[in-house]
Each structure stands twice: as structure tokens, then as C-alpha cells.
C-alpha positions, 0 to 999 in steps of 0.5 A: 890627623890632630891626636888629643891629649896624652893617649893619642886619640883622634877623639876630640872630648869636648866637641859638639859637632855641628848636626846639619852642616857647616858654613864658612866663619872666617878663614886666613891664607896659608903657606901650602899645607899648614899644621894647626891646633886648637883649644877653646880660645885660640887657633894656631898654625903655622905660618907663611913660612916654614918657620912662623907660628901665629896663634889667633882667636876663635872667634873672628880669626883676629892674630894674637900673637906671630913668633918665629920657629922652625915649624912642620907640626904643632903640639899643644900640652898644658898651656905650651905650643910644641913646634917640631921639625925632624931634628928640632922641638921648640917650646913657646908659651901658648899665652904669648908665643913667647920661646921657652926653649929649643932642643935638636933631636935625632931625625928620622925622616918623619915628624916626632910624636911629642908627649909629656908627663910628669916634668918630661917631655917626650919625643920619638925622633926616628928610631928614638925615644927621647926625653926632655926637661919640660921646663928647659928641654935639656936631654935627659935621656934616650931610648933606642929600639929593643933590638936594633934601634933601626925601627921607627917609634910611634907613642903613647901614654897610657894608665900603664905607662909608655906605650911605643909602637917599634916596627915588630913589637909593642912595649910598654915601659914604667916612666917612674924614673924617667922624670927629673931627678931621677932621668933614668931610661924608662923601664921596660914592663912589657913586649907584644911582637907584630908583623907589620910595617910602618906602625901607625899611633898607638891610640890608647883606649879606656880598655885596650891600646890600638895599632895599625899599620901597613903590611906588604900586598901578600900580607893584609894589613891588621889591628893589634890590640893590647889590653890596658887593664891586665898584662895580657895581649891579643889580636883583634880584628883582621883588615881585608885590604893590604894598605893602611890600616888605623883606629880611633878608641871610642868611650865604650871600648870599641873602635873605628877602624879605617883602612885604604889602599893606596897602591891601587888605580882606584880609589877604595876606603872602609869604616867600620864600628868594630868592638874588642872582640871583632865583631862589626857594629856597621861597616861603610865602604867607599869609591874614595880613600880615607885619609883623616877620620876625627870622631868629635862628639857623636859624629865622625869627620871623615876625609875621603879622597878621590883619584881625581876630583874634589874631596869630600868631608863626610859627617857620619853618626858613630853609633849608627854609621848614617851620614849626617852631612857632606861638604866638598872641599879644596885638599886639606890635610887638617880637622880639628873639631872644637866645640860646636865648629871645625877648624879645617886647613886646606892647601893654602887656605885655614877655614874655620867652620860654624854651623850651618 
């Protein structure tokens, strides 16, 4: 699912989400499932290949520019397109596509978070945090888990710090001397142990830090929170379910919690509006799994997916859970709002959709 800006979120700021529909702009053929990222100008994705980024423009899908990289995710931060594989980052100016750097990282069986602050960018390359000069990747340092550095590492950015979601603990770490000149390890400031596994993004919100995950059939899956505000942490709400479980941090402090099972012969997703202390502002459940949820504005794009059969996007209403709209769509595995369109990448194919 995109994640926006340094906290993470699946919340995208400035979207003025379609209110009764969507209809077909223009679209580009794809190789297979492409990544793609969006700003208030320009689309961009990956290419025919594997190792091809093309920007093009919002408004007629017209290519600006093509350039050559080794690509399965893309990441957009202060005027540069990151292009990430397991063992690589590549940097390339978002203007012209023009290659700024390449580094190789640790792999770790799964696409790097990439982050940056302050003249560093930041990379969890399997069980590693690392950092990078922003402006010549050169390794400035790395960070393995607490304990055994064997964990996967999910990140964030927060008001406090860097947040990393390990396999059993959230920590928060000071990146003061973290940035060039200085390029020492982040300093840990704080632990919050869990049980779960997989973790998924730490999304942090204005007044707490959410993360989910995926727990074992006897255990249920959970969201933990931690309070950005104070040095405290505490538990939230409590899946049902025994898959996978992730939120989205809404302005007001609650969440939109999304959970699915995926070891189950038929399909079955929950949305709930659910606020710091569990209660539950509405709930929605569904015959369908829910892969994607991306709040845009007032309304929250939901990707649910059958066992068989065509999925389905659904525009729900933040406040009130009511559906708005629903378009059934070909498999994808992006949505992007920007302003009042949708940026949507299908199997083989990137729509980018206005209002109906």
C-alpha cells in the first residue's frame, strides 16, 4: 500500500477524493504488477522491465522521462524517486530522472522501507536498519536488531524519533547523531516488547504510533499502540481474527484497523473506525479480504478481494462507514489518491482515474 510522508501513513494529505465515482483518464501498459508514486505533477512507475522507471504527467499520461534501475518499489521524498530492490537503492532526481547514486544494502527477503531525515537516508534492509548520505549514499552506518539482529525491521519517523518495529519490540531511537557529520548509530530511547509476527509499519500518528501484524491461529492478531506524546506505552484494541492486522492514524488520534485471514477457505475482512482507547466508532465486515486500505481526504479506498472472482474498489466514508462508491476492477496491488483522482496499478495495466 503507498505510505506518505516520513510517519508512514497510508493517508494521503492532500486528496479530494472523487464523491461519486470514478471514470477512466488514461492508462499505460505494464509489466506485470508495477509500483508507482505520485506527486501534483507527475506519475511514476516502473516500467516494462524490472529495471525501468518512467515518470509521466498527470494530466495526459504523456512520458517525461525513462531511466534505467533496478526497480520493485519506489519511494518519493523531497524532490527524489528512490528505486529499491532487496540488495539495492538507487536515487534519481525526480525532475529528469537523472541517477544521483546507487548503494547495495543487506537483503532480507522483502522491499527496504526508505526513509529520510536530515541528510540521511534511511533503509531497513532485512534485519537492518541502515543509513545512508542523502546526497552520495555512501554507508554511514547500521544498526541490527537489540537482540539477535535475526528480526525483520519495519520504520518510521516520528516527532520523537525512529521508530522500528523488530519481530518483538518497538523501540524508539534519537537520530541526532545519526546525520552527517557526526554518523554515529541511532541512539536507543526507548523499548516496548510485543508478541507478534511479521510486524507490519509502524504508522505514526499525531498522538500515538500503530503496529500491527500477524500472530499464530492459537493467538489473535493485535494492534499495539505507543504514545508519542509521553514516554509511556500501552495496548489498544484487540483483533478478533488470527491474520493480519494493520491501521491507518486519522487526524483526531483514532485509526482505521483493517484485519483479514488468509488461511481461511473463504474470504473474510473487517474495517473498524476504533479510537485510542478501543472503543469502536463503526465496524464493516465483509465476504471478501481486505488487502489495501488508503484514506484520501474524507473517504477510505478499500481493495477487497474475493477467492475467485473480480475485486472490488470500495469508497467508504471515514466518519460514518456508509459506502459512497464501488468500481469492480482487474487485480491490482496500488492506490494512490491525488487530489481529486486516483492513481491505480492493475496486473498489467496503470489507470489513472477522474471523477465520474
Amino acid at each position: 500500500m503507498p505510505r506518505y510522508g516520513p510517519r508512514q501513513t497510508g493517508v494521503s494529505p492532500d486528496a479530494t477524493p472523487p464523491r461519486n465515482g470514478v471514470t477512466e483518464v488514461w492508462s499505460q501498459q505494464l509489466y506485470e504488477f508495477s509500483r508507482a508514486v505520485v506527486d501534483q505533477k507527475t506519475v511514476y512507475h516502473t516500467g516494462q522491465t524490472s529495471d525501468e522507471v518512467i515518470a509521466r504527467a498527470r494530466e495526459d499520461g504523456s512520458e517525461q522521462w525513462r531511466a534505467n534501475a533496478p526497480t520493485d518499489d519506489l519511494h518519493l521524498i523531497r524532490g527524489r524517486l528512490y528505486a529499491s530492490t532487496e540488495e539495492t537503492v538507487v536515487a534519481l532526481d525526480a525532475e529528469s530522472g537523472e541517477r544521483q547514486w546507487q548503494a547495495t544494502v543487506p537483503g532480507g527477503g522483502r522491499q527496504p522501507d526508505v526513509l529520510e531525515a536530515a541528510g540521511v537516508v534511511i533503509v531497513t534492509a532485512g534485519d537492518h536498519v541502515v543509513g545512508l548520505h542523502a546526497d552520495t549514499g555512501t554507508k554511514l552506518w547500521s544498526m541490527p536488531d537489540g537482540d539477535d539482529g535475526s528480526s525483520p525491521a519495519r520504520a518510521a519517523l516520528s516527532p520523537r524519533g525512529l521508530v522500528v518495529a523488530w519481530e518483538s519490540e518497538l523501540a524508539v531511537y534519537d537520530i541526532e547523531r545519526a546525520r552527517p557529520p557526526f554518523a554515529e548509530p541511532p541512539r536507543r530511547v526507548r523499548t516496548r516488547s510485543y508478541s507478534t509476527r511479521r510486524p507490519s509499519y509502524p504508522a505514526v500518528g499525531k498522538q500515538a504510533t500503530w503496529i500491527g501484524g500477524m500472530r499464530g491461529i492459537i493467538e489473535h492478531g493485535m494492534i499495539s499502540l505507543i504514545a508519542s506524546t509521553s514516554d509511556s506505552y500501552r495496548y489498544g484494541w484487540v483483533s478478533g481474527h488470527d491474520g493480519w492486522v494493520s491501521a491507518n492514524p486519522l487526524g483526531d488520534g483514532a485509526a482505521l484497523v483493517s484485519e483479514y485471514e488468509p488461511e481461511q477457505e473463504t474470504a473474510s475482512g473487517r474495517l473498524a473506525h476504533v479510537t485510542l482507547d478501543g472503543e469502536t466508532r463503526w465496524e464493516r465486515r465483509f465476504d471478501r479480504d481486505i488487502y489495501t486500505v488508503v484514506v484520501g481526504g474524507d473517504v477510505a479506498f478499500v481493495q477487497t478481494v474475493p477467492k475467485s472472482g473480480p475485486e472490488r474498489l470500495l469508497a467508504l466514508d471515514v466518519a460514518s462507514g456508509e459506502t459512497r462508491w464501488t468500481s469492480e476492477t482487474p487485480e491490482f496491488d496500488v492506490i494512490a489518491p491525488v487530489g481529486d483522482h486516483l492513481v491505480v496499478a492493475t496486473e498489467d495495466r496503470l489507470l489513472y482515474l477522474g471523477p465520474a
